[in-house]
N, C-alpha and C positions, 0 to 999 in steps of 0.2 A: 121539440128535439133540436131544432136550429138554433133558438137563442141561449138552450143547456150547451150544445158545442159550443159555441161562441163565448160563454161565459167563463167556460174551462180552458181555452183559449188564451183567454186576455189573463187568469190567475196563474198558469203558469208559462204566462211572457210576463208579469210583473216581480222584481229581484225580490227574493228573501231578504231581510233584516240579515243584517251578519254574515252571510253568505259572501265569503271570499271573489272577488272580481279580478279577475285576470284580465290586462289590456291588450288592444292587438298590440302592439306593439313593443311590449312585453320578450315573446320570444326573439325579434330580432334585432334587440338590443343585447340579448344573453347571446345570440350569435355572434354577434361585432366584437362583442366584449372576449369569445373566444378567440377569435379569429385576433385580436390584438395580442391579446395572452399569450399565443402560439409563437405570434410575431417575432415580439419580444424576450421570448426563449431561443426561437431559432438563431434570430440576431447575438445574441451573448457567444451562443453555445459556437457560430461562427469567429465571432472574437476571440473565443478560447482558444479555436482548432487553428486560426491562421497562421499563427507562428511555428506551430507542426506540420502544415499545407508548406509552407512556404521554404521550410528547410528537407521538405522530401523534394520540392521542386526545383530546390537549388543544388540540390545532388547532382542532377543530371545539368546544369548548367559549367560553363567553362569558368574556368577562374573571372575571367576579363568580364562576364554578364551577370554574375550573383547580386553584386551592391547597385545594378543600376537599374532596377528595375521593380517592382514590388507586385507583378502578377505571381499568383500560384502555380502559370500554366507556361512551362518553359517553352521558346520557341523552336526552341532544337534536342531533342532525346540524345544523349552520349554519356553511356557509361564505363566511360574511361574514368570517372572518379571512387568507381568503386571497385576497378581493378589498381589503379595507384595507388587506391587507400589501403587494400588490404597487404602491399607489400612497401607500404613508402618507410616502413619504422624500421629498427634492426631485426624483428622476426614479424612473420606473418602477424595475420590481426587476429586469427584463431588460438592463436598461444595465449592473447589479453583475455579471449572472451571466456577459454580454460583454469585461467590464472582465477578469475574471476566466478567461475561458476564452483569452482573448487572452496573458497571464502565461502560463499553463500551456502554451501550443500552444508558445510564444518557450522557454521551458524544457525544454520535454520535447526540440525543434529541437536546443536548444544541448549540454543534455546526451549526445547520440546522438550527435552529431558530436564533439565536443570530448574527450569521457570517451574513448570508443572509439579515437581519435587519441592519445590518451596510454596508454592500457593496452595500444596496438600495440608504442607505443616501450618501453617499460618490459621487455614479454613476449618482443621480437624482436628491438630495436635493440641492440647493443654499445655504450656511452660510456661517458666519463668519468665518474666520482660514480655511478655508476647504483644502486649501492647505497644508500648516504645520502641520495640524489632520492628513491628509494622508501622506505625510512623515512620520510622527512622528509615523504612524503606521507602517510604513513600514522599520523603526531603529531597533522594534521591534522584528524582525524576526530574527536577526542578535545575540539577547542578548540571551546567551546561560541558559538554566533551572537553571544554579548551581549558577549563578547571581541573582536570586529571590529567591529561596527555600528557605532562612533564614529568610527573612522579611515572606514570606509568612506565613511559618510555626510558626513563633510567634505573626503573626495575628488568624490564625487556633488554636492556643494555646489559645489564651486570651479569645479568644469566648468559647472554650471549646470543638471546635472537632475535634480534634486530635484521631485517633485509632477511625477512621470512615469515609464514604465514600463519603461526605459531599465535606472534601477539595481536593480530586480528581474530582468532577463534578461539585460544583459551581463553579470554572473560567471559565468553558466550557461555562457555562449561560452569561456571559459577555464577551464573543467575544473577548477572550484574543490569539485567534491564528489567529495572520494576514496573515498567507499565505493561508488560508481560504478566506480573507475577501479579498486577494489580486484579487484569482483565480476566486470569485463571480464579486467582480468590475468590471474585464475584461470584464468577458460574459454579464453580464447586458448592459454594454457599446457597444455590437455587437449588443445589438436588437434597433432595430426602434426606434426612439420617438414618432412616428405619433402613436402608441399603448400609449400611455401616453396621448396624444394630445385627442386621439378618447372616451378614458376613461372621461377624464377630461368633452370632451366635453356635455358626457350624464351623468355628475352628480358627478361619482365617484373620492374620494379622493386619499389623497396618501395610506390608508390604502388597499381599493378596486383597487386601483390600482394596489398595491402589489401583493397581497396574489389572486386575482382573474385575474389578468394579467399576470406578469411577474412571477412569478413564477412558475405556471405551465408551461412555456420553460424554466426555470432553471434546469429541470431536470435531465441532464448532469452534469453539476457542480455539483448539490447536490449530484448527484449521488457520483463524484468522492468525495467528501468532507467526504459522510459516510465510503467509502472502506478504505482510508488513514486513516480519526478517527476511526477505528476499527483497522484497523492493527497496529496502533503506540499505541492506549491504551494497547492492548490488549501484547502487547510486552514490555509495559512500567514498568523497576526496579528499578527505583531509586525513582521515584516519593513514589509508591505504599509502597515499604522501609521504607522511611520518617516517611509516616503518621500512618502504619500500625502497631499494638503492637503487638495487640491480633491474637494468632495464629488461632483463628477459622474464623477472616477474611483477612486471607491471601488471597493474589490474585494468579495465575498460577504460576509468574514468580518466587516472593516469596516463594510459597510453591517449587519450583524445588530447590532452594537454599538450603532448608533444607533437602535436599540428602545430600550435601557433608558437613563433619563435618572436620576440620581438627585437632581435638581432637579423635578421637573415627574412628571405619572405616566407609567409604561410600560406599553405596549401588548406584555401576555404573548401572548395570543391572535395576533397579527398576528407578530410575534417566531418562535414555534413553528410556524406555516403557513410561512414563509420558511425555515424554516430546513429543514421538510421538502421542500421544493423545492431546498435546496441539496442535501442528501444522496442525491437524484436519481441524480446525475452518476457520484457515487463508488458506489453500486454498481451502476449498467450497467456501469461501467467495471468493478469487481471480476470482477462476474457473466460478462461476455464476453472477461478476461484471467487469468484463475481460472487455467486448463491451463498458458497461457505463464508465467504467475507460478511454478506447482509444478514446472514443468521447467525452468526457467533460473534455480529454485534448487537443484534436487535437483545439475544438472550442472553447478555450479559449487563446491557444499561440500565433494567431496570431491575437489579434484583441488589 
């Protein structure tokens, strides 16, 4: 019985053939290698933030200690720069952030209605040219703003409204941003026909088709279509520039401009507190469309 144990023993201490060997040392190299990995994320995602660390921290700084200094961490709390910022312009900084959220609500409207009515026709409709319409919309994406602003702005002239909010929200009505109508076409084209087919069957056209069918599953795409038109108006200076005279309807980004005067000194301090108030908006908005954003792109890229 002894040299039966012993034997059974020594066969299974001697390795199988083929049998996979894991070294010690194996897992605490897959440790380091995490532990580096981690590193070198944290490190970036730090580079990313410091320039946003460092203009929150400069808010609460005096004019005289913002540029000398490159800690995140102010020596002294005073917010006297976002009580001077919010009254240093000709009206409060509530009137910009109004001016401003007014654009965005008329855009985000126009796009959801407009895009979505055209990426229906495009996805479902049969016509003529439908091919070359859609290219031809999709050349579109490519032509950069400072290529139209001149025509536009002397059609917005001739009508008369100019230094009003008019010509920043009507193109949004006519589904002038094809990567909008791009990102609806896709998704529409991932759902079913037989949903069309079952519609049609009991009566409903293309309008009940739409707006009582497919649309209520577009609500990923729409989703993502308002976060982007919100972020990108809401960030937009050159447009707003343009059309915009009258200082009482300045928009955010405009009114920030009018901090720096390179005539006369500028108020860094009051500048930086506003503008941390601007970027408020944009991440509630991120923070509470985060999900919609990642799913009305994930079910849209591959279809």
């Amino acid at each position: 019985m002894t040299d039966l144990a012993t034997r059974s023993q020594n066969v299974s201490a001697t390795p199988v053939p083929g049998a996979a060997v894991t070294p010690r040392g194996r897992s605490g190299w897959s440790r380091a290698k995490s532990v580096l990995r981690h590193s070198a994320m944290l490190a970036v995602v730090g580079i990313t933030l410091y320039p946003i660390l460092w203009m929150i921290a400069s808010s609460f700084r005096p004019d005289g200690q913002i540029f000398g200094t490159a800690s995140i961490i102010p020596e002294q709390w005073d917010v006297s720069n976002y009580v001077d910022g919010w009254n240093a312009l000709g009206e409060p900084f509530g009137v910009y952030l109004m001016n401003s959220a007014i654009i965005v609500l008329g855009s985000i409207i126009g796009n959801l209605v407009s895009c979505s009515m055209a990426a229906y026709a495009f996805a479902r409709l049969r016509f003529r040219f439908q091919g070359p319409a859609f290219a031809l919309m999709l050349v579109t994406i490519m032509v950069p703003i400072h290529a139209v602003i001149v025509p536009q702005y002397i059609l917005f002239s001739k009508l008369g409204l100019v230094n009003s909010f008019i010509p920043l929200i009507l193109p949004k009505l006519l589904a002038t941003d094809a990567f909008f109508i791009f990102l609806m076409v896709q998704f529409i084209r991932g759902l079913p026909r037989e949903l069309d087919e079952a519609a049609r069957i009991d009566g409903a056209g293309h309008f009940r088709t739409f707006f009582q069918i497919l649309l209520p599953l577009m609500k990923p795409a729409l989703a993502t279509t308002a976060i982007f038109t919100f972020i990108w108006t809401w960030n937009d200076f050159f447009s707003q520039l343009v059309y915009l005279t009258d200082p009482a309807k300045y928009t955010v980004p405009v009114a920030l401009r009018s901090f720096i005067d390179a005539q006369s000194g500028s108020s860094y301090g009051a500048l930086f507190a506003m503008s941390v108030v601007s970027i408020v908006p944009l991440i509630l908005a991120f923070a509470f469309g985060q999900k919609y954003l990642v799913r009305g792109i994930a079910t849209t890229g591959g279809k």
